[in-house]
VMD Tcl script that draws the C-alpha trace (Angstrom):
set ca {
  {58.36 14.00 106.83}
  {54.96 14.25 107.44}
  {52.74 15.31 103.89}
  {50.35 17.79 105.57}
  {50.27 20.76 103.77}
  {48.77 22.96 106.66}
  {50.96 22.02 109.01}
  {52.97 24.90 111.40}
  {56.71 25.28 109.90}
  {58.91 22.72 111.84}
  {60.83 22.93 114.95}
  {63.89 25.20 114.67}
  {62.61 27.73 111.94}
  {62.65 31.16 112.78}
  {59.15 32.90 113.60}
  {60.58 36.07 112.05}
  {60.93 35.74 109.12}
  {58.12 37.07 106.34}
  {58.25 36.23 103.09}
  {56.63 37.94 100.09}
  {55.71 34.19 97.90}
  {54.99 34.23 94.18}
  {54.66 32.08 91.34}
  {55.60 31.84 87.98}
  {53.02 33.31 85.61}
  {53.43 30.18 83.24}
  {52.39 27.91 86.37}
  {48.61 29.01 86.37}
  {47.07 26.77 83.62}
  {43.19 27.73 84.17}
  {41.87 29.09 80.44}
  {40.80 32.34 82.17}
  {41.62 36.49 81.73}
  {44.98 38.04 82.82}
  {43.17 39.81 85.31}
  {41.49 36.62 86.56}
  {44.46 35.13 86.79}
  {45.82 37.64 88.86}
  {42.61 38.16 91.40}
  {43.22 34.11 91.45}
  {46.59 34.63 92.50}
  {45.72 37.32 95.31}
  {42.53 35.13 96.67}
  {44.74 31.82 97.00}
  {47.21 34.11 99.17}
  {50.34 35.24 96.79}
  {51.89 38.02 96.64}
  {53.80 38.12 93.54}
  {54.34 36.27 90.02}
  {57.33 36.84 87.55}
  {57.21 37.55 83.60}
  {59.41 34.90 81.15}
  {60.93 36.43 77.98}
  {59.03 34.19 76.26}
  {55.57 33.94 78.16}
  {52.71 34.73 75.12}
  {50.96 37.58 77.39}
  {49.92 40.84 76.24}
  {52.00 43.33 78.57}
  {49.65 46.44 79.08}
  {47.35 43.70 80.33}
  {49.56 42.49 82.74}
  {50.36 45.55 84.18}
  {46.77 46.65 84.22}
  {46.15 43.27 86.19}
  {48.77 43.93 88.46}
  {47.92 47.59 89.52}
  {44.10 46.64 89.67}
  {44.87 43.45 91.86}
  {47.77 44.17 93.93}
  {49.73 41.27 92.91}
  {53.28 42.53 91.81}
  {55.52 41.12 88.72}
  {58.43 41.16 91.23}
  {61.06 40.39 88.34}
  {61.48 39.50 84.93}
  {62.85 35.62 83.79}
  {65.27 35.96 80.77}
  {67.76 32.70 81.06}
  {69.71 32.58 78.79}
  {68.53 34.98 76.45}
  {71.10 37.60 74.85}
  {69.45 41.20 75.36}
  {69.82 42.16 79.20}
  {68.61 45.92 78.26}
  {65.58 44.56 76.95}
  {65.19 42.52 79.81}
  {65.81 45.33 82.19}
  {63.31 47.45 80.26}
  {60.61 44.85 80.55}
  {60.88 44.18 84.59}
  {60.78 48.25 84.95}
  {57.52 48.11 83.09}
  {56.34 45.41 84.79}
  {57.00 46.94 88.38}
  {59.58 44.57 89.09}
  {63.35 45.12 90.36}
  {64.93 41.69 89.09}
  {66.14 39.77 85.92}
  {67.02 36.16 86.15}
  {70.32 35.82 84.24}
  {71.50 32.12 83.33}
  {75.02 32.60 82.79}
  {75.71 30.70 80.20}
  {76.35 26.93 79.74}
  {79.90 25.20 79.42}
  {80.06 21.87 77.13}
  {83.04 19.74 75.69}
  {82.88 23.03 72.44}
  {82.69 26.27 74.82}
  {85.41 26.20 77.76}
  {84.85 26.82 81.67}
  {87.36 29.76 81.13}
  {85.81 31.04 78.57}
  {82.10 30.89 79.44}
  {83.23 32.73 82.94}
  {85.15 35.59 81.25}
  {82.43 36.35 78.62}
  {79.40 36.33 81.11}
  {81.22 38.84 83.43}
  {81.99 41.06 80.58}
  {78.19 40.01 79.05}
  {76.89 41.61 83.21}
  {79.56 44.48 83.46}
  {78.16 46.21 80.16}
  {74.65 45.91 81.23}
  {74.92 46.63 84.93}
  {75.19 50.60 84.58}
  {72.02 50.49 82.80}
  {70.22 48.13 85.54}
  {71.56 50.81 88.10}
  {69.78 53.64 86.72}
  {66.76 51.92 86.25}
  {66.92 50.34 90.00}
  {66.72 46.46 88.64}
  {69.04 43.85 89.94}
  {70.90 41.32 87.58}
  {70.28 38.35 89.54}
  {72.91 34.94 88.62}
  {70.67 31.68 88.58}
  {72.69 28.38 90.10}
  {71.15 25.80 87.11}
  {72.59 22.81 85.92}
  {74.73 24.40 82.87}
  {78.04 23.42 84.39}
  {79.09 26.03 85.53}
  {79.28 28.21 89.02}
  {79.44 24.41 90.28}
  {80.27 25.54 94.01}
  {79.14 28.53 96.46}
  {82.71 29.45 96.83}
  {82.95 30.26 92.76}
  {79.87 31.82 92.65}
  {80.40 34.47 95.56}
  {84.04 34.97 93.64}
  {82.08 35.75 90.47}
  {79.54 38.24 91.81}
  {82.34 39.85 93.62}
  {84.51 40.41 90.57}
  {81.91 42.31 89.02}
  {81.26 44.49 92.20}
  {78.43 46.12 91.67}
  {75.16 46.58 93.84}
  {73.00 45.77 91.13}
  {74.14 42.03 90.70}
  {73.51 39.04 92.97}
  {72.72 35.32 92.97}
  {68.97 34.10 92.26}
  {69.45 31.03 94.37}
  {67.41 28.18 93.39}
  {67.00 25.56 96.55}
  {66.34 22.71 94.65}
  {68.53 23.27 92.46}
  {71.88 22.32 94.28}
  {70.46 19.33 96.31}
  {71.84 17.04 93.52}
  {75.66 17.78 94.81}
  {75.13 19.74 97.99}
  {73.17 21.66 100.47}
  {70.97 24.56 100.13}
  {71.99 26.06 103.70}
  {75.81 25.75 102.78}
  {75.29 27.83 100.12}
  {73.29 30.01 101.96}
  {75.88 30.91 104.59}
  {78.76 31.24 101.36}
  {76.47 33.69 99.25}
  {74.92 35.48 101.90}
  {73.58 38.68 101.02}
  {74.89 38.52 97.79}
  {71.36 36.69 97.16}
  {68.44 38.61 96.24}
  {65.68 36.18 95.64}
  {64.68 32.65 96.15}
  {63.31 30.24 94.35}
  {61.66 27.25 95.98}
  {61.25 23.41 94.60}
  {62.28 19.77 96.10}
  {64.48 17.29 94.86}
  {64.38 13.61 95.47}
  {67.90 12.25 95.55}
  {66.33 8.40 95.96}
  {63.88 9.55 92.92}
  {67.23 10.69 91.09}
  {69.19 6.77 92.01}
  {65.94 4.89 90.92}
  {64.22 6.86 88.08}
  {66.60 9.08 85.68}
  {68.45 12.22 86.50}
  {65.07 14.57 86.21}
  {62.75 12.89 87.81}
  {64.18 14.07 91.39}
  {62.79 17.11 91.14}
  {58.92 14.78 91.04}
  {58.46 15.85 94.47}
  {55.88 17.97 95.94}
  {57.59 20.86 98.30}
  {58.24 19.55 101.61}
  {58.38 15.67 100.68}
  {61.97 16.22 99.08}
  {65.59 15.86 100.61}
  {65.77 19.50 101.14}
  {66.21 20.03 104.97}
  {64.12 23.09 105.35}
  {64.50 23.72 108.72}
  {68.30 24.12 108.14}
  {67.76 26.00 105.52}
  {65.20 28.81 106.71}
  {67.92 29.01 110.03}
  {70.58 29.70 107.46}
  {68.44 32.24 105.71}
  {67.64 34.08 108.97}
  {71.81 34.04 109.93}
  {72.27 35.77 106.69}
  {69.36 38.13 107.03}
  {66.95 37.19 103.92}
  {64.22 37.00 106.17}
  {61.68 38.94 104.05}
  {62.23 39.05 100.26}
  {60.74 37.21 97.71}
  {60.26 33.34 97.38}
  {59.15 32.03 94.49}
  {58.06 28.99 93.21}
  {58.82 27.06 90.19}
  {56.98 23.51 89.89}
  {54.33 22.03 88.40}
  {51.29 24.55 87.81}
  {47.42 24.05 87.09}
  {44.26 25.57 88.63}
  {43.30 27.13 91.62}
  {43.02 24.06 94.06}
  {46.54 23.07 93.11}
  {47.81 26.76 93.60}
  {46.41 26.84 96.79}
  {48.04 23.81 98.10}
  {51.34 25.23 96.70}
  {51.13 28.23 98.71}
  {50.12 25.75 101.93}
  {53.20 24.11 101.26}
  {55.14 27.01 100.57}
  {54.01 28.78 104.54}
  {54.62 25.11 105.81}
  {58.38 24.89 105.43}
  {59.00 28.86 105.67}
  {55.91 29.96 107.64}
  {53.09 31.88 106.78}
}
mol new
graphics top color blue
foreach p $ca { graphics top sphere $p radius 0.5 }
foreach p [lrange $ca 0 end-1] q [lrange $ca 1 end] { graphics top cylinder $p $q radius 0.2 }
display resetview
């Protein structure tokens, strides 16, 4: 795969699709404003950033940078934390219509059962609330053992049945024990957002579990022609895309978002 950043999106990808791309707000390292970060994130071409729980930022200022600049906070980034109202709260201030939910983690101590009965009771409570505020509880598929297969995951969103969950589905993500577009085609529109990275299964073999996901966007073993056609059967052909690697300043922003329009188009 060629390592040209500008290049058109491969053979095979639909020229429909238009995606709204973002970063994470944690990714842009430069020592400058809120605001300047957010004029930084409009001139390099994005959209959209998202808000973690946990992100140090003063939150009138973000919201002040987002109004003045254009660039939304799309959704809010809580993991694993506890408090979904407070979560919901924060991506309606924020503008946004998403929280990232990690549904908990399963170890030898804290059972498969167990972890999938109390994280559908831990949504179901919450959900009303996310309905009358118009924000989405979106399931992230992360390596916490759990939600291991499309298959279980669409079962588990549709147990809760309610319009105001979904999958966050994280490309990358999967690549260590399957394929992105399978997934795709299983969840369907039961996902609301994407987010975008590369994994390396060869950098995986050689150099320790983690360092797959070394790899810039587009260099990986994610087949993104497959993947954007499986997107386009399922009809996510314009939401949000965003993604999560390594940061820094404005030149390496700016070749994220080339890479980013190179394997799903501008």
């Amino acid at each position: 795969m060629t390592n040209d950043p500008t290049q058109s999106p491969p053979s095979g990808q639909s020229q429909a699709a238009r995606y709204k791309k973002a970063v994470k707000f944690r990714m842009i390292t430069e020592k400058i404003s809120v605001l300047d970060k957010f004029k930084l994130l409009a001139e390099v071409g994005f959209e959209g950033t998202e808000i973690h729980a946990k992100d140090k930022v003063d939150r009138n200022e973000v919201r002040r940078a987002s109004e003045a600049t254009g660039v939304r906070v799309h959704g809010f980034l809580n993991s694993s934390l506890p408090d979904l109202k407070s979560a919901i709260d924060a991506a309606k201030f924020y503008g946004g219509d998403s929280v990232l939910v990690v549904a908990g983690r399963v170890n030898k101590e804290t059972s498969y059962a167990r972890v999938y009965e109390e994280q559908q009771q831990r949504l179901r409570a919450a959900l009303p609330y996310a309905e009358k505020n118009s924000i989405r509880l979106l399931v992230e598929n992360v390596w916490n053992n759990f939600l291991l297969s499309p298959l279980e995951m669409a079962r588990f969103l549709d147990e809760i049945d309610s319009p105001a969950s979904g999958a966050y589905f994280d490309v990358g993500n999967v690549l260590r024990h399957g394929w992105p577009e399978q997934w795709i085609r299983v969840l369907g529109p039961r996902i609301g957002k994407l987010d975008v990275k590369e994994f390396s299964l060869a950098k995986m073999q050689n150099e320790g579990m983690l360092r797959g996901f070394d790899v810039e966007i587009g260099d990986g073993d994610c087949d993104w022609p497959a993947v954007r056609k499986a997107l386009s059967e399922v009809g996510f052909t314009s939401g949000w895309v965003t993604a999560e690697v390594r940061g820094g300043d404005r030149v390496r922003l700016a070749e994220i978002k080339q890479r980013m329009d190179r394997v799903l188009g501008p």
